[in-house]
C-alpha positions as CSV (number, residue, x, y, z in Angstrom):
1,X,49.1,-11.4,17.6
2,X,48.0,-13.1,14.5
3,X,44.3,-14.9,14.4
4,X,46.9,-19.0,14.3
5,X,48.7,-17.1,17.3
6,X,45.0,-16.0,18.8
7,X,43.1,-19.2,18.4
8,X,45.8,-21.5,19.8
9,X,45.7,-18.9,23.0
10,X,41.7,-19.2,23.4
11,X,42.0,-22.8,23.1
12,X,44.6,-22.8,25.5
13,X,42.5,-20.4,27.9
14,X,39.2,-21.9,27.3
15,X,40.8,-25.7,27.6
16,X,42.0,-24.6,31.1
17,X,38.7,-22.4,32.2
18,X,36.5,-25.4,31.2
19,X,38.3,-28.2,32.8
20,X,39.2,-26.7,35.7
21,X,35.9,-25.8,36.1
22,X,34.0,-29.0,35.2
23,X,37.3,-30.6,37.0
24,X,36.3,-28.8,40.4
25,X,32.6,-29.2,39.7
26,X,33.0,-33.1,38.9
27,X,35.3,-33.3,42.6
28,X,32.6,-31.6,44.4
29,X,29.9,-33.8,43.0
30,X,31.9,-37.0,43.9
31,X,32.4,-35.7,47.4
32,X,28.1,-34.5,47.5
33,X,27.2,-37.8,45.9
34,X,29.0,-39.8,49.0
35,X,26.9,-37.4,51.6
36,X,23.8,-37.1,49.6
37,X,21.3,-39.8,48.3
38,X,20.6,-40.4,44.8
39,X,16.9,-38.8,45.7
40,X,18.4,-35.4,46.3
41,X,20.5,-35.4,43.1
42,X,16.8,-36.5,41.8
43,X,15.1,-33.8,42.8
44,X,17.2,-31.5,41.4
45,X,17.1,-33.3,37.9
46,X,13.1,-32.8,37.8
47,X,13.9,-29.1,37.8
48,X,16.8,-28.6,35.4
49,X,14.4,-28.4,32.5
50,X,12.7,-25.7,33.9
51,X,15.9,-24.0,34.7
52,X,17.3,-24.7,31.1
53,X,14.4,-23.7,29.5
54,X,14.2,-20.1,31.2
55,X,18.0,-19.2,31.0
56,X,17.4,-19.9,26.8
57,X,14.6,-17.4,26.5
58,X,16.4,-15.3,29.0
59,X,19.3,-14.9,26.4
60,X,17.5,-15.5,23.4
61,X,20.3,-16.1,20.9
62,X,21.0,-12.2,21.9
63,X,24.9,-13.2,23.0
64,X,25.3,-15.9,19.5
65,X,24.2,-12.4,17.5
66,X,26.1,-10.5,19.5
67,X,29.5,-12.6,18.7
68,X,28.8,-12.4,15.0
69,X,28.0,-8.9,14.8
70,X,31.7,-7.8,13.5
71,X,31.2,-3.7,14.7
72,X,29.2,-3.7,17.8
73,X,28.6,-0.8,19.8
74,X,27.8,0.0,23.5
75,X,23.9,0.6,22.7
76,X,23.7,-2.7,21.0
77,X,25.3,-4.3,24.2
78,X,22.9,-2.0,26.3
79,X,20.1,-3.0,24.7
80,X,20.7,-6.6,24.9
81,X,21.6,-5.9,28.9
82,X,18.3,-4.6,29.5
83,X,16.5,-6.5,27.8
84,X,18.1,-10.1,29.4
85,X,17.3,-8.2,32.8
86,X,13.8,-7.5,32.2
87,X,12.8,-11.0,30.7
88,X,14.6,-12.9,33.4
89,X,12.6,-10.9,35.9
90,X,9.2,-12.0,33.9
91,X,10.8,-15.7,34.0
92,X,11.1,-16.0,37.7
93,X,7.7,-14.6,38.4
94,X,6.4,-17.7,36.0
95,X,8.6,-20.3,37.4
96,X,7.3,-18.9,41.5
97,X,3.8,-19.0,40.5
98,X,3.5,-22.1,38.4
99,X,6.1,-24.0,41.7
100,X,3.0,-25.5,43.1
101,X,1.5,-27.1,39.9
102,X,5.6,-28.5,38.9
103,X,5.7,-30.0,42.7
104,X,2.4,-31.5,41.9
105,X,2.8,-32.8,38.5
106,X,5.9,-34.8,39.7
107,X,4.6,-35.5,43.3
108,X,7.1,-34.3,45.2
109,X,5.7,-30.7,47.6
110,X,9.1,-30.1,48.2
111,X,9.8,-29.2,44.7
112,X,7.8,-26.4,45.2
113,X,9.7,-24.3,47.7
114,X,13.0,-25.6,45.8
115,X,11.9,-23.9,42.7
116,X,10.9,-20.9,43.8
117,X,14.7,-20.3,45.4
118,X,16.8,-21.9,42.2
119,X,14.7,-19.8,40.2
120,X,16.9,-17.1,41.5
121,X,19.7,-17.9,38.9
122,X,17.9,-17.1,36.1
123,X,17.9,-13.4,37.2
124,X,21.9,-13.9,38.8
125,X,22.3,-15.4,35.2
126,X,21.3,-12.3,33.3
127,X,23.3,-9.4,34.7
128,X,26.3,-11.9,33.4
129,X,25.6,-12.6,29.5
130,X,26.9,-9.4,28.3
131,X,30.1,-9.5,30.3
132,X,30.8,-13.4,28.9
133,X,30.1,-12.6,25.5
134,X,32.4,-9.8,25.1
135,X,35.2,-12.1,26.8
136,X,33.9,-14.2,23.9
137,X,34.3,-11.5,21.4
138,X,38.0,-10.6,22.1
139,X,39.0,-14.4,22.6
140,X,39.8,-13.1,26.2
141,X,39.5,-16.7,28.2
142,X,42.6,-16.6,30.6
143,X,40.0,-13.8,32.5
144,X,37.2,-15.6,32.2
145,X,39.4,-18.9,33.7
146,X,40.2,-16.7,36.5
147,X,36.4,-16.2,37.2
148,X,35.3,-19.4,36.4
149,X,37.1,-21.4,38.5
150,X,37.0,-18.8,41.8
151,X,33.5,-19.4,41.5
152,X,33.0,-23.8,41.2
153,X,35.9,-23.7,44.2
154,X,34.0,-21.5,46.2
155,X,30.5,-22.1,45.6
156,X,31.8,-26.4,45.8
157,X,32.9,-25.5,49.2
158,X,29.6,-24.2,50.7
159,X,27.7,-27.2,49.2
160,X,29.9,-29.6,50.9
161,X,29.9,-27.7,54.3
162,X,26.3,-27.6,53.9
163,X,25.8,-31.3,52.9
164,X,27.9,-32.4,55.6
165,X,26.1,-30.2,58.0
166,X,23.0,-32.1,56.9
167,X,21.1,-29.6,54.8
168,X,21.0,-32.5,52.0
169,X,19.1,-31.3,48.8
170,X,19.2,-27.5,49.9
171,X,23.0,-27.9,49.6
172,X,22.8,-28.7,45.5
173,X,20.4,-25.4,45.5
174,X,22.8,-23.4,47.4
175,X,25.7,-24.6,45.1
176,X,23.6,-23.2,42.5
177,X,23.4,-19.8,43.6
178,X,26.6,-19.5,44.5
179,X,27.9,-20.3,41.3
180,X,26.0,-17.4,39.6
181,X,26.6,-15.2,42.4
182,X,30.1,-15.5,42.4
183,X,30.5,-15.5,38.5
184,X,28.4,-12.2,38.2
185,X,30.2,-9.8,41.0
186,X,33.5,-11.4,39.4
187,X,32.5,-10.2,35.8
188,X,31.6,-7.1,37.0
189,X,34.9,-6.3,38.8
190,X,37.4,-7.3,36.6
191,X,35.6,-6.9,33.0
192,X,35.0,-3.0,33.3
193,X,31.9,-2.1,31.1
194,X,28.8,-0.2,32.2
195,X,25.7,0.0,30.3
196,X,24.4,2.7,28.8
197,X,21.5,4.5,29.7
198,X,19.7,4.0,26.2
199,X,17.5,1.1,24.7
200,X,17.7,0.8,20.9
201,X,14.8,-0.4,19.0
202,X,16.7,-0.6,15.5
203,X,19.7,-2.8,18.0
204,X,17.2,-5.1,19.0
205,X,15.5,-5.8,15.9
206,X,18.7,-6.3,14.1
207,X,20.1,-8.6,16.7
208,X,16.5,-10.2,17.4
209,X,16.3,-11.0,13.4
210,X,19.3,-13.2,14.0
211,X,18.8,-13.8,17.2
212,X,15.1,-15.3,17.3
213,X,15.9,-18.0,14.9
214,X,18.6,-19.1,17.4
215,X,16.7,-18.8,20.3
216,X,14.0,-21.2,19.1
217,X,16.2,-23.4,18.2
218,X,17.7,-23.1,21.4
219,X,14.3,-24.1,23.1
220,X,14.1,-27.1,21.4
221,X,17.7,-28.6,21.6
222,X,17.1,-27.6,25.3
223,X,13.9,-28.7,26.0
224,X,15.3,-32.2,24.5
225,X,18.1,-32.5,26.7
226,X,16.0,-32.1,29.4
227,X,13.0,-34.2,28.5
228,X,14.4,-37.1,29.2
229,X,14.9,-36.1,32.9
230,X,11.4,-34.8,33.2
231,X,9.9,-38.3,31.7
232,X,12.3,-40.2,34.2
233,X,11.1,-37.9,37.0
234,X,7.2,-38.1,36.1
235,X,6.8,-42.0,35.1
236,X,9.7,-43.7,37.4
237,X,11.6,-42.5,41.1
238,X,13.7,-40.0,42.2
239,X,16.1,-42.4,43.0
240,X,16.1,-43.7,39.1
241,X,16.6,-40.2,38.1
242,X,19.4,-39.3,40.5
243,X,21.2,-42.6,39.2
244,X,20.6,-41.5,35.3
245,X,21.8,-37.5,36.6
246,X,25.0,-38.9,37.5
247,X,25.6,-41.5,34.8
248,X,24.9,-38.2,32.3
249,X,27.1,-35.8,34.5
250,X,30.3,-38.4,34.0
251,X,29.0,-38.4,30.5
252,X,29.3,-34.6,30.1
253,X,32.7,-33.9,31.7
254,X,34.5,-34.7,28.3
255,X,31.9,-34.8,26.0
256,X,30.2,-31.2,26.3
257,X,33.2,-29.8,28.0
258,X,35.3,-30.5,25.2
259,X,32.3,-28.7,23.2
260,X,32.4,-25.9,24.8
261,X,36.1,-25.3,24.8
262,X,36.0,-25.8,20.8
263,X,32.9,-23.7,19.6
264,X,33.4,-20.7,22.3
265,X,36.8,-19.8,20.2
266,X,36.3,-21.4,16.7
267,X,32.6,-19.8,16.2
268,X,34.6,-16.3,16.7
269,X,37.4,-16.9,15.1
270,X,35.8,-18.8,12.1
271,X,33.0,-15.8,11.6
272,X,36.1,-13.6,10.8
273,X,36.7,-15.8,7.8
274,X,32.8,-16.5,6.9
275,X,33.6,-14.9,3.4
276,X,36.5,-16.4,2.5
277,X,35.0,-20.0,2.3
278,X,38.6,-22.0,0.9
279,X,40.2,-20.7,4.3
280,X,36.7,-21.5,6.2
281,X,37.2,-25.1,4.8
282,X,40.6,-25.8,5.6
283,X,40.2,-24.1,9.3
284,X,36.7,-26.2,9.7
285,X,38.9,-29.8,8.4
286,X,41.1,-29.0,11.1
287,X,38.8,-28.7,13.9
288,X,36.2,-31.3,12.9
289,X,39.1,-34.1,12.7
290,X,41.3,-32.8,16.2
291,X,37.9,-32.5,17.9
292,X,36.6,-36.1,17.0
293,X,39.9,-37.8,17.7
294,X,39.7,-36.4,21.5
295,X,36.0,-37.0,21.7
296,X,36.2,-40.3,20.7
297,X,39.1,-41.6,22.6
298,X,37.7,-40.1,25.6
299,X,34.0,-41.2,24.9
300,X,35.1,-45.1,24.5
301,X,37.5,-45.0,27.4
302,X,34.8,-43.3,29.5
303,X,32.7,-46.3,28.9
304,X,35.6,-49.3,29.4
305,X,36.1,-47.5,33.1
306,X,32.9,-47.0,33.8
307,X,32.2,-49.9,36.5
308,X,35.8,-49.2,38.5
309,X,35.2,-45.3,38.1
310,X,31.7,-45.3,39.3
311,X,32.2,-47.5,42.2
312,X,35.8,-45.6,43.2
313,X,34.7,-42.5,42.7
314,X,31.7,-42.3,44.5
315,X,30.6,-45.9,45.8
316,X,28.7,-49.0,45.7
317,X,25.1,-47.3,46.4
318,X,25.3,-46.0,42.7
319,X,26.0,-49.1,40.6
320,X,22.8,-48.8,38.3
321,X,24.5,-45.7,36.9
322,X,27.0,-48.1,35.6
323,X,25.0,-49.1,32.3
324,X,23.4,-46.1,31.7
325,X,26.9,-44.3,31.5
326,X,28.1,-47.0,29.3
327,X,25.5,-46.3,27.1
328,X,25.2,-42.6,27.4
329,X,29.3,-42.2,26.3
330,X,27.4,-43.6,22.2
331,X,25.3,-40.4,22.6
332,X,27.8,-38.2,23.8
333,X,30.2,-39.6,21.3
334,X,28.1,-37.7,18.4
335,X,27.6,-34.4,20.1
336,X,30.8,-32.5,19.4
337,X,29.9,-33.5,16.2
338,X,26.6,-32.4,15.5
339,X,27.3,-28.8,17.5
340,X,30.4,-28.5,14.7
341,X,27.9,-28.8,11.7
342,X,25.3,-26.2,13.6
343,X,27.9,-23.7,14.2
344,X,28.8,-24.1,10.4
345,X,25.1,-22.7,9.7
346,X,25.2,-19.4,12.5
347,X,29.1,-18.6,10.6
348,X,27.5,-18.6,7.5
349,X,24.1,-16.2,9.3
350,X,21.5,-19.4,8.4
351,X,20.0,-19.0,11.6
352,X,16.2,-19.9,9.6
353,X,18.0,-23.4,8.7
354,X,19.7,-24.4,12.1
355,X,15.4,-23.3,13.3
356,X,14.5,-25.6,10.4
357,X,17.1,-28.8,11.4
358,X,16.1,-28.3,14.6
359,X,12.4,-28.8,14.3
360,X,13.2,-31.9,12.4
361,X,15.3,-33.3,14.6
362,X,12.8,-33.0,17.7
363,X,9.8,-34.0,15.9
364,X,11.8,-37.6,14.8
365,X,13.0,-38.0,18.4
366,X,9.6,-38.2,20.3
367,X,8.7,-42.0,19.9
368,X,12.2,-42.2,21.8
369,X,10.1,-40.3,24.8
370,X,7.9,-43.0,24.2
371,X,9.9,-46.3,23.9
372,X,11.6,-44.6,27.6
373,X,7.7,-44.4,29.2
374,X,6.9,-47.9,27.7
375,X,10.2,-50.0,27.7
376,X,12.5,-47.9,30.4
377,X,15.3,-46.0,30.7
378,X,17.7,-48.6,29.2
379,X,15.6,-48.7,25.8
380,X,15.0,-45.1,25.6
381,X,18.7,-44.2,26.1
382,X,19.4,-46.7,22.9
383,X,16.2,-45.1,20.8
384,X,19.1,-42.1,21.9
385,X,21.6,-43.4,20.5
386,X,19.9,-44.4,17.0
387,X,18.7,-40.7,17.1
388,X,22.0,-39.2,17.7
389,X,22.7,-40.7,13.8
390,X,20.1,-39.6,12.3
391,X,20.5,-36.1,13.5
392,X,24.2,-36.2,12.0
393,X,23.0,-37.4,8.7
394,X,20.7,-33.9,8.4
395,X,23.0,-31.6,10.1
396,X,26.3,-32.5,7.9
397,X,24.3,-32.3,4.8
398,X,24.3,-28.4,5.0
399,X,27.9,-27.7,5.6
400,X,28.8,-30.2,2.8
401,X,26.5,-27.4,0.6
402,X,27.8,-24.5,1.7
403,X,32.0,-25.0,2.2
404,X,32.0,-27.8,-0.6
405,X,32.5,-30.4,3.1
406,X,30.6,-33.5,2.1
407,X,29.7,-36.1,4.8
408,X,31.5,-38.3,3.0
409,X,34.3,-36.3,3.6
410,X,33.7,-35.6,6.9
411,X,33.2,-39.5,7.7
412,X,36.5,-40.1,5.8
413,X,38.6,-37.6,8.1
414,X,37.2,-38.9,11.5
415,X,37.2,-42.8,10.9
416,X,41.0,-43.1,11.5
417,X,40.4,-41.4,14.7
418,X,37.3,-43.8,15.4
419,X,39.1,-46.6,15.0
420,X,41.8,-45.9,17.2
421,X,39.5,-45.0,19.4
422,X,37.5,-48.5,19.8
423,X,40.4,-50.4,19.4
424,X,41.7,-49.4,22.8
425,X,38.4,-49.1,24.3
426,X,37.9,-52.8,23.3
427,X,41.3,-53.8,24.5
428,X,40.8,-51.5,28.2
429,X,37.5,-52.9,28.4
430,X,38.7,-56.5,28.4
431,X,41.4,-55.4,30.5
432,X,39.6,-54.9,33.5
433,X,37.6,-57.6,33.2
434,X,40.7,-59.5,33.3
435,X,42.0,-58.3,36.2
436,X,42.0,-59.4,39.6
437,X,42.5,-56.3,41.4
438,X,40.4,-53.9,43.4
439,X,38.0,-51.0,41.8
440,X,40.9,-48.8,42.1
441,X,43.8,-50.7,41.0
442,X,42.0,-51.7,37.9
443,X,41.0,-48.2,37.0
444,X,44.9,-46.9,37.2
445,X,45.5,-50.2,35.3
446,X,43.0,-49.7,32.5
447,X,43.7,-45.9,32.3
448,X,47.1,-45.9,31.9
449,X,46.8,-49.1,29.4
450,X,44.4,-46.7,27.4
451,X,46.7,-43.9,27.4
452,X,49.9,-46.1,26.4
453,X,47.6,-47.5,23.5
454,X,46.1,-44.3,22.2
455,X,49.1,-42.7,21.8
456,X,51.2,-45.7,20.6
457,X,48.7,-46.3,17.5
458,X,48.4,-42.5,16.9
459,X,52.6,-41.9,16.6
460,X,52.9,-45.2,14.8
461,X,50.7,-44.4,11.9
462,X,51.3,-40.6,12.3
463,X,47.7,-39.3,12.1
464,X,47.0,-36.5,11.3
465,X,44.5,-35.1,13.5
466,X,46.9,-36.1,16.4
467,X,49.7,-34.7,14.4
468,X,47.8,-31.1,14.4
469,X,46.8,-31.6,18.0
470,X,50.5,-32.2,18.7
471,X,51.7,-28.6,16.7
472,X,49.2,-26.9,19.3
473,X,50.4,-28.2,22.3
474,X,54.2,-28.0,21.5
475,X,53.6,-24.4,20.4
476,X,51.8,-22.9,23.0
477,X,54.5,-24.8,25.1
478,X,57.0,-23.0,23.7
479,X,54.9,-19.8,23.8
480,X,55.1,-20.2,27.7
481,X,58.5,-21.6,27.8
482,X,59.8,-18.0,26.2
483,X,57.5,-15.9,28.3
484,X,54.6,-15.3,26.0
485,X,51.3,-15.1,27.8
């Protein structure tokens, strides 16, 4: 199979693993957020950080180094096995002893026993990073689909027996659990590897070099994404907090999920080519302009539903999500984006200047923490947005240096695709406001007036990120049309 015929396969694979997922995931959390109050989902939120934070030093860019790493052996994937195992059971002793000052700080006591049992993950977590990343490695996603989605079907059915059973908030930690349980004895069964009874230092110090950059850079991106959630927990209620949770979970279903589909296959299949930097150009054009085009028609549609969707999918009681998704889908918008311009620097093995960016970034995004404790959530989710800008102006600067991909150039490829994009958006928006018809008529309404639209203006002046877009579909439909798997 040649690396055109690979990579349209791992998109296919990872496309499917990753929707299905979020897709079954997103179901069960419209069906939990109709038997659970936004206080639960709250109480959750004020932990994620923690969570986030300890399955990033868990991994510690181990699994990114591990990708790039062209001739990897079993005692560099032992090493890094052992090493996630032992760390993750340091991690969980932390997070059980410090449970009582967390619960305190956001005065809630039942945080504390909550933490001590989600904590659990990060140790579930660890016995899997090996097994994903060599799934990674070969491009292998129709296996890692398989698992995937067994595990958000069956782990999304005990959280909805238990929530109707009335074991509210326990039912999201439960969830939780089951979704790493079920992923890890998966991996192990059908991805047969065994590690190696051998720890190498010279393995670890390799990977680490690499690795440790990335890991700290991991921190802060993480420790960003989640602040916001820890100063919404700390300075306003758990009921704000489960509203902005599922404003940013709607958010996340095409925005980051169409992330994650993209860099899982292009960051292997574009550090094949790291030398060859014409070819690395031409591939990168590609991606950047067929990513953006989905990202932003999705993003702006996202926010012209967002009233009818909200108040469909999982009722009245959580209309103040409404405006914060609206404004959330601007922030999202950017984030395939900036992720693109990162992964440019780990292909290329700049792992000091994605540390570098990232430091830069954070440091220019706290007096956004501070406009959110001062002004409220509404301001601090614009001081977002303004943010999300400047961090594309620093991060696209880089790969225009080292592949000759200016931002100029960059901005010229995706503002066709932009402007389709808010076009329709504008013209759905207006739509439903239009419209006389109930929640859910209007959303059928507005989605299908979207679709018509989006497609109409992208055959009609033949663009040509949707042109490429169109080659991969109608190939890999052909693919499965003559039997090829």
């Amino acid at each position: 199979m040649s690396l055109k015929q690979k990579t349209i396969t791992g998109v296919f694979w990872s496309f499917i693993d990753t929707f299905s997922r979020q897709g079954i995931t997103f179901l069960v959390g419209i069906i939990l957020a109709r038997l659970l109050a936004p206080e639960e989902f709250g109480l959750i939120g004020m932990l994620m950080i923690f969570i986030a934070i300890s399955q990033s030093i868990v991994d510690s860019g181990f699994s990114q180094a591990l990708i790039r790493k062209t001739d990897c052996t079993d005692t560099d994937y032992s090493t890094v096995f052992y090493y996630n195992l032992g760390i993750s059971i340091g991690i969980y002793g932390v997070l059980f002893l410090f449970s009582g000052l967390i619960a305190n700080f956001f005065s809630e006591p039942l945080l504390q026993p909550l933490l001590k049992v989600l904590g659990l993950v990060v140790i579930i977590n660890a016995f899997t990073i090996i097994q994903r990343t060599q799934l990674i490695k070969r491009i292998d996603f129709k296996l890692h689909t398989k698992i995937s989605v067994t595990a958000a079907l069956l782990s999304g059915i005990i959280a909805i027996a238990m929530a109707y059973n009335g074991y509210g908030v326990w039912s999201l930690v439960v969830q939780q659990l089951a979704m790493f349980f079920f992923t890890s004895v998966l991996l192990w069964l059908w991805n047969k590897w065994t590690p190696l009874l051998a720890f190498s230092k010279d393995s670890f110090n390799e990977l680490f070099s690499f690795g440790s950059k990335l890991l700290a850079s991991g921190l802060l991106d993480t420790t960003y994404r989640n602040i916001y959630l820890l100063v919404i927990g700390r300075f306003f209620s758990a009921g704000d907090l489960g509203f902005y949770t599922r404003a940013d979970q709607f958010k996340k279903l095409p925005s980051q999920t169409l992330n994650s589909v993209i860099n899982k296959v292009t960051y292997p299949v574009l550090s094949s080519m790291q030398d060859d930097k014409v070819r690395l150009k031409k591939n990168y054009q590609r991606i950047i302009k067929g990513t953006m085009l989905l990202t932003f028609v999705l993003m702006m549609g996202l926010a012209a539903v967002a009233e009818p969707l909200i108040i469909t999918l999982i009722g009245e009681q959580w209309r103040q999500s409404v405006e914060y998704l609206q404004l959330l889908c601007f922030v999202g918008m950017m984030y395939p984006l900036h992720a693109l311009n990162l992964n440019m620097l780990k292909v290329q093995g700049r792992s000091d200047l994605f540390l570098k960016l990232e430091v830069i970034k954070k440091i220019l995004a706290i007096p956004v923490i501070f406009i959110g404790i001062l002004f409220g959530i509404h301001m601090m989710i614009l001081g977002m947005i303004a943010n999300t800008f400047v961090a594309y102006y620093l991060n696209s600067y880089w790969s225009g240096r080292m592949i000759q991909y200016s931002r100029k150039e960059q901005v010229k490829d995706i503002f066709p695709s932009f402007m389709v994009a808010i076009v329709s958006g504008v013209i759905v928006l207006i739509t439903g406001w239009l419209l006389p018809f109930t929640y859910p008529v209007k959303l059928l309404i507005q989605v299908a007036t979207g679709a018509i639209l989006v497609f109409g203006f992208c055959e009609a002046s033949q663009l040509s990120a949707y042109l490429s877009l169109k080659e991969i579909v109608l190939t890999k439909m052909t693919e499965l049309k003559n039997g090829r798997r």
